[in-house]
MIGUGU-492355 format. One record per residue (C-alpha): residue number from 0; residue in one letter; x, y, z. Coordinates in nm, 4 decimals, m for minus. Example, Ala and Ser with C-alpha at 12.3 -4.5 7.8 and 13.67 -1.06 7.14 Angstrom:
BEGIN
k  r  east  north  up
0  a  1.2300  m0.4500  0.7800
1  s  1.3670  m0.1060  0.7140
This chain:
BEGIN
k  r  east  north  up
0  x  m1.8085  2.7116  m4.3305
1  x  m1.4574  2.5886  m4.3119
2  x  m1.4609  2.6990  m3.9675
3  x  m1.7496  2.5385  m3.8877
4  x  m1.6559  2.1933  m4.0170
5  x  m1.3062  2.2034  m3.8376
6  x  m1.4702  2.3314  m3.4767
7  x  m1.7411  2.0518  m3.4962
8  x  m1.4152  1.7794  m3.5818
9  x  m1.2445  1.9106  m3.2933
10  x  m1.5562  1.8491  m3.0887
11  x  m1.6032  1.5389  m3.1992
12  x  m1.2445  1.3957  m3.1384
13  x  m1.2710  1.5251  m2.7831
14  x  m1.5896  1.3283  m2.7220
15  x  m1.4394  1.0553  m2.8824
16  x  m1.1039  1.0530  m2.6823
17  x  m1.3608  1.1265  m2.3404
18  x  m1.5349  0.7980  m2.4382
19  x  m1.2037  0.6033  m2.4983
20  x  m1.0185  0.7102  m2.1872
21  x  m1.3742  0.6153  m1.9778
22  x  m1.3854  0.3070  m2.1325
23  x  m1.0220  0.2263  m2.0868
24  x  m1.0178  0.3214  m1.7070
25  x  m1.3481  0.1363  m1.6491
26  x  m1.1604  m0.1675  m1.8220
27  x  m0.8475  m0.1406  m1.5727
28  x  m1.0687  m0.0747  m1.2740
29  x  m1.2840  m0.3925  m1.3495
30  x  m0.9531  m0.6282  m1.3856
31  x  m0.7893  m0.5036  m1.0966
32  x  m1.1523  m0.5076  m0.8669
33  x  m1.1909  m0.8707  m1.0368
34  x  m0.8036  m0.9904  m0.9247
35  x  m0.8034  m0.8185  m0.5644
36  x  m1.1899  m1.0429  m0.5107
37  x  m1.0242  m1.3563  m0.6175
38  x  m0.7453  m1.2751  m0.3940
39  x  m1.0057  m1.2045  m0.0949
40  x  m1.2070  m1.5085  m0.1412
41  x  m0.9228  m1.7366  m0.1766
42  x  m0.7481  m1.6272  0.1129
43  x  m1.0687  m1.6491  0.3226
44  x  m1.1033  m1.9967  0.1762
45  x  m0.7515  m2.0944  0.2915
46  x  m0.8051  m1.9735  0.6355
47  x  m1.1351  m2.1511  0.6764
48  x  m0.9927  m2.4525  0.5537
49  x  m0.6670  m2.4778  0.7425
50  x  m0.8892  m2.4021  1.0639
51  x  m1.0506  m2.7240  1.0189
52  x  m0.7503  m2.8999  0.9803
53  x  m0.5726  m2.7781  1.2552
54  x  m0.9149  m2.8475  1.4401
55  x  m1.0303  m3.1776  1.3332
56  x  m0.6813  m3.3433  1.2060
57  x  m0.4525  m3.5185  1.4802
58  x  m0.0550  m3.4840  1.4460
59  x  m0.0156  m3.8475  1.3817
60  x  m0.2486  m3.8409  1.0732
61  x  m0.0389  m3.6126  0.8734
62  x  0.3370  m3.6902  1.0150
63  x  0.5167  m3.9894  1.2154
64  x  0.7163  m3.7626  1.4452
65  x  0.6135  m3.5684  1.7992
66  x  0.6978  m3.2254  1.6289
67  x  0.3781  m3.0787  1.4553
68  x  0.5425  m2.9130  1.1708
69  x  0.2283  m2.9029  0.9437
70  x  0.0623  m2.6771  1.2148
71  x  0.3492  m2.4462  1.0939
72  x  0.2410  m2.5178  0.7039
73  x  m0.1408  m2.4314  0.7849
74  x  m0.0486  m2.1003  0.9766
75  x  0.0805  m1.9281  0.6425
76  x  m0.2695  m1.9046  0.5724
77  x  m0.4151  m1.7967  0.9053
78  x  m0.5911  m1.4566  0.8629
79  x  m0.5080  m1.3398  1.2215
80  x  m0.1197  m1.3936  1.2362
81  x  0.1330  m1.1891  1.1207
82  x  0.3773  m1.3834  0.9571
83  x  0.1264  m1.5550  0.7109
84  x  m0.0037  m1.5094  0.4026
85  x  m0.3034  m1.2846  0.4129
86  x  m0.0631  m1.0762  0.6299
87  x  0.1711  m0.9908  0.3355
88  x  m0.1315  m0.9621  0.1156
89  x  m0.2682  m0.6531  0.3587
90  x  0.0385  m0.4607  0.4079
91  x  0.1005  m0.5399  0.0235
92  x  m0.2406  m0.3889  m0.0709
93  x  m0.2013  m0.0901  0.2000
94  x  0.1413  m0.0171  0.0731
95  x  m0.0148  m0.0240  m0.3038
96  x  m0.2685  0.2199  m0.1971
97  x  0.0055  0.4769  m0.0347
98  x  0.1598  0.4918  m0.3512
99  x  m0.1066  0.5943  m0.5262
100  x  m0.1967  0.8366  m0.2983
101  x  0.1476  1.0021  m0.3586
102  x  0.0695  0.9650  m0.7118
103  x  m0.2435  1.1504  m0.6712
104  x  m0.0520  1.4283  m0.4611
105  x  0.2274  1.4437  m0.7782
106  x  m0.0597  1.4614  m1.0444
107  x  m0.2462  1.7413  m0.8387
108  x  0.0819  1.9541  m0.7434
109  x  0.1595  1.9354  m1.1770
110  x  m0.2208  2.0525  m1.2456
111  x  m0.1886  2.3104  m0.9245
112  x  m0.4838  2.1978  m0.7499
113  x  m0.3479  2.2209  m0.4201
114  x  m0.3826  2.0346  m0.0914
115  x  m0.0763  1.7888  m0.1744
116  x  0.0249  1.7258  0.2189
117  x  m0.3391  1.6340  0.2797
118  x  m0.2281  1.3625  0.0289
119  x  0.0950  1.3312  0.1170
120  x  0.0011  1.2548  0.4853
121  x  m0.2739  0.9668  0.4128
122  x  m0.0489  0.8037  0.1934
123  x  0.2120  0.8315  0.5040
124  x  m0.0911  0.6622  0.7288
125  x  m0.1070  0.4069  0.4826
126  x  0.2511  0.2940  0.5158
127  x  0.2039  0.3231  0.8717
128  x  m0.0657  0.0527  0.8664
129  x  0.1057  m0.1526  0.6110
130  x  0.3808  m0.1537  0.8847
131  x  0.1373  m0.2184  1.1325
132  x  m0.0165  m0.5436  0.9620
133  x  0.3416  m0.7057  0.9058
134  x  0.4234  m0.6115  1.3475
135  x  0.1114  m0.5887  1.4555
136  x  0.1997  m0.2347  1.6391
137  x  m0.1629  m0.1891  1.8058
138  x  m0.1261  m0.5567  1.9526
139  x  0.0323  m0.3603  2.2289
140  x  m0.1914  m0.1318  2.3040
141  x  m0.4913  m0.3572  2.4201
142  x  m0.3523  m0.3651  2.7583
143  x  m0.2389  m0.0563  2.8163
144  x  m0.5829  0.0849  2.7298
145  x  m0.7482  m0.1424  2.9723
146  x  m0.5393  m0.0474  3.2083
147  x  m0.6412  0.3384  3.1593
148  x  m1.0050  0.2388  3.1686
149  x  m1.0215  0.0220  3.4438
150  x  m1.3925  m0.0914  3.5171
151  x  m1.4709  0.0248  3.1806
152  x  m1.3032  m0.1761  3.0145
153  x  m1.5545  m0.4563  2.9139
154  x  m1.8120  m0.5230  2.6803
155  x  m1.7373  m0.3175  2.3644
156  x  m1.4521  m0.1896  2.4981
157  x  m1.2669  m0.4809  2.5743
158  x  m1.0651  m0.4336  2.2859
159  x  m1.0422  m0.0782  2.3462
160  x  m0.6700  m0.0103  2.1451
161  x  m0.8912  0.1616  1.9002
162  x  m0.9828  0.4105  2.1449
163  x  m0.6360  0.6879  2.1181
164  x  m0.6387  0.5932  1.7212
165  x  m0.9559  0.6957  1.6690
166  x  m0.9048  1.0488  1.8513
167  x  m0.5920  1.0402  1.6059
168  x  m0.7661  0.9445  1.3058
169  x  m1.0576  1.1703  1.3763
170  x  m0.7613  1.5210  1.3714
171  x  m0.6224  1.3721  1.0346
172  x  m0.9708  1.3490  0.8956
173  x  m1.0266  1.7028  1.0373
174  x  m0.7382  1.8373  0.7987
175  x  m0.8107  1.6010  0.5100
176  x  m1.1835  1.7073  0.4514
177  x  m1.1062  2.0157  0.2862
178  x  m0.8880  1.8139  0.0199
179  x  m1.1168  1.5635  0.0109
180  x  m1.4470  1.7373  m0.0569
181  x  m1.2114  1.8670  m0.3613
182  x  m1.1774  1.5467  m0.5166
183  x  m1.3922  1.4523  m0.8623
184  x  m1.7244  1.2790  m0.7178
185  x  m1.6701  0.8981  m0.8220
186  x  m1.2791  0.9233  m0.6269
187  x  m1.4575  1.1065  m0.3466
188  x  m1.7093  0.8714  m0.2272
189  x  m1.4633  0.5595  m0.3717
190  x  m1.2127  0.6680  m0.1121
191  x  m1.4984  0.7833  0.1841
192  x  m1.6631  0.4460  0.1201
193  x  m1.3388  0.2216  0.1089
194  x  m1.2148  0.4001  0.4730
195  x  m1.5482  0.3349  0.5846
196  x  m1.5846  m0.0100  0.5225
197  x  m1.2370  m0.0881  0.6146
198  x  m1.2927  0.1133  1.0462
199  x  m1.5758  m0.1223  1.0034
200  x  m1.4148  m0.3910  1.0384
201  x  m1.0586  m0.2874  1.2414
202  x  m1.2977  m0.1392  1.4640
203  x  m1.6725  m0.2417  1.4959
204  x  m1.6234  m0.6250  1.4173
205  x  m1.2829  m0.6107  1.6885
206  x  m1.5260  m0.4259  1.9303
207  x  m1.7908  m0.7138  1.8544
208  x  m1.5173  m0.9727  1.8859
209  x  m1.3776  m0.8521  2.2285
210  x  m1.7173  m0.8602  2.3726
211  x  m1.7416  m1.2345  2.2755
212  x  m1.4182  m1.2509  2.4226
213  x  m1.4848  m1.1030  2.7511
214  x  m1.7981  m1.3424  2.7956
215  x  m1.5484  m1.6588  2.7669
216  x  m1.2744  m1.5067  2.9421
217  x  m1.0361  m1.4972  2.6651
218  x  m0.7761  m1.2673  2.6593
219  x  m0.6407  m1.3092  2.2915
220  x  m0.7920  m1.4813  1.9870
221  x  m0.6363  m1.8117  1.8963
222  x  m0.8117  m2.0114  1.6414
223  x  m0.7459  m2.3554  1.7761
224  x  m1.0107  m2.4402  2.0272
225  x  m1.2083  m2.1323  1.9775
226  x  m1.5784  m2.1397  1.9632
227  x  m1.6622  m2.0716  1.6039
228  x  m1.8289  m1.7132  1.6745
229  x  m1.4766  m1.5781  1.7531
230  x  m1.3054  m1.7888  1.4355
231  x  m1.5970  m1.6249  1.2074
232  x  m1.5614  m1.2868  1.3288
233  x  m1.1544  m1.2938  1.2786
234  x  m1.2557  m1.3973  0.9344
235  x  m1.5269  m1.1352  0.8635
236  x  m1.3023  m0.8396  1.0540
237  x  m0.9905  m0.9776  0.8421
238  x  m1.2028  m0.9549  0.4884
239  x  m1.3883  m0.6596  0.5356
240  x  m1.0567  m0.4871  0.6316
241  x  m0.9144  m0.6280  0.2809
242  x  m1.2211  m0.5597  0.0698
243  x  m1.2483  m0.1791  0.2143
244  x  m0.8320  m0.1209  0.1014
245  x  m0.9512  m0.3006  m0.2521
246  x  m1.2336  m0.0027  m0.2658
247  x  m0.9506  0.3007  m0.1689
248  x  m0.7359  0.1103  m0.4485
249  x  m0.9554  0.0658  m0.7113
250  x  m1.1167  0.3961  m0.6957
251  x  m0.7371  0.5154  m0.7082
252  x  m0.6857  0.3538  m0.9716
253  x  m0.9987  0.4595  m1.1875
254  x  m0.8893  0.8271  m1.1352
255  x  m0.5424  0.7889  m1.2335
256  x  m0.5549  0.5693  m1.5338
257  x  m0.5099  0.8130  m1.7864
258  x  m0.2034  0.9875  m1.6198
259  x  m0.0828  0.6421  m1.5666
260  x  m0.1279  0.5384  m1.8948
261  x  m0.2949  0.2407  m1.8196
262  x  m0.5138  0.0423  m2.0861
263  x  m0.5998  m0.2805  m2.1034
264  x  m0.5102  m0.4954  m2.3895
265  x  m0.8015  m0.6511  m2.5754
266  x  m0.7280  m1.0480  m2.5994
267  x  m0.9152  m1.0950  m2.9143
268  x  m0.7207  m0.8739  m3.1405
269  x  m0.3105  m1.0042  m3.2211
270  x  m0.0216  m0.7985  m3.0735
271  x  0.1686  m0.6773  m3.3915
């Protein structure tokens, strides 16, 4: 009977500990999902904002001299420079998300579960973009890729850089599936879904937005001057791109709370 008793305990502190760390994780997931919005939404603000400065507001009205240094000022928030704010915020995020990938490939390597390079790798492709965000790597590639399509190059395909790193990308994905279709069901899909929505935007929104391009003749996007089709689409490929990384990191992060330890402290009861 004895037996009994102490068998049904131990059940019942394992449910109860299943329950807590759920509840915990859900907690942390729900902050950090909450934070990385408000940081999307502001920065999209910003951007919108500034634009109609730099539009609408003549160089006089803001300073008495010929050099227009609070053109400079508005850029930090421009979502389609480099050296700006929403920049840093990208390569920030993607660099966030590598690490957590190796995190992933630590915690599965300790429980042998195999398939650590598969994480190893992505995580490396993640610091590769971060990288890419603060340099702007592909920026070069537009050309050259026009160059190698010659009359097919239009339309669509204007901004065909996309073009070699999607051949790339589709090899990696080739040798990540296995490792992938061995991940828990909620990190799974989290991950599939963020990746998803972020090539939506780096590539079907560019495509979209060299098209528009092509019909005025532009060859690169600047902001000032722009019709507002092209100024909306920098600002809907910029945020989709940032709220597909926040999926990949909070779905990260919802996995690995427990091995991480992380909890989130309840603000009504006093820290002793």
């Amino acid at each position: 009977m004895s037996e009994d008793v102490g068998i049904q305990k131990n059940n019942s502190d394992r449910v109860a500990t299943g329950i807590t760390n759920h509840s915990s994780r859900t907690a942390v997931t729900r902050r950090v999902a909450f934070f990385l919005a408000l940081c999307i939404l502001s920065l999209g603000l910003l951007h919108l904002v500034s634009t109609v400065i730099m539009d609408h507001v003549s160089i006089d009205q803001i300073v008495r001299t010929d050099i227009p240094t609070y053109r400079l000022r508005f850029r930090m928030f421009s979502l389609d420079r480099e050296m700006a704010l929403p920049a840093w915020f990208s390569s920030l995020l993607m660099t966030f998300n590598g690490v957590l990938l190796l995190v992933l490939a630590w915690v599965r390597h300790h429980k042998q579960q195999g398939n650590v390079w598969a994480w190893v790798t992505m995580a490396l492709v993640f610091f590769f973009l971060s990288i890419d965000e603060s340099v702007a790597i592909h920026e070069t590639l537009p050309e050259r890729v026009r160059e190698w399509l010659g009359p097919y190059a239009t339309g669509l395909l204007y901004y065909a850089w996309y073009v070699p790193l999607l051949a790339v990308m589709a090899v990696l994905v080739w040798f990540w599936v296995p490792a992938w279709w061995r991940l828990p069901a909620a990190l799974r899909w989290g991950l599939a879904g963020g990746v998803a929505v972020f090539i939506g935007g780096a590539v079907v929104v560019e495509a979209f937005m060299g098209m528009i391009m092509h019909s005025y003749g532009m060859e690169d996007p600047p902001l000032q001057n722009a019709p507002w089709s092209i100024k909306l689409l920098i600002v809907a490929e910029e945020l989709v791109e940032l709220l597909g990384m926040s999926i990949v990191a909070c779905s990260l992060l919802h996995h690995l709370a427990p091995q991480l330890k992380l909890t989130v402290i309840n603000e009504s009861q006093p820290i002793v």
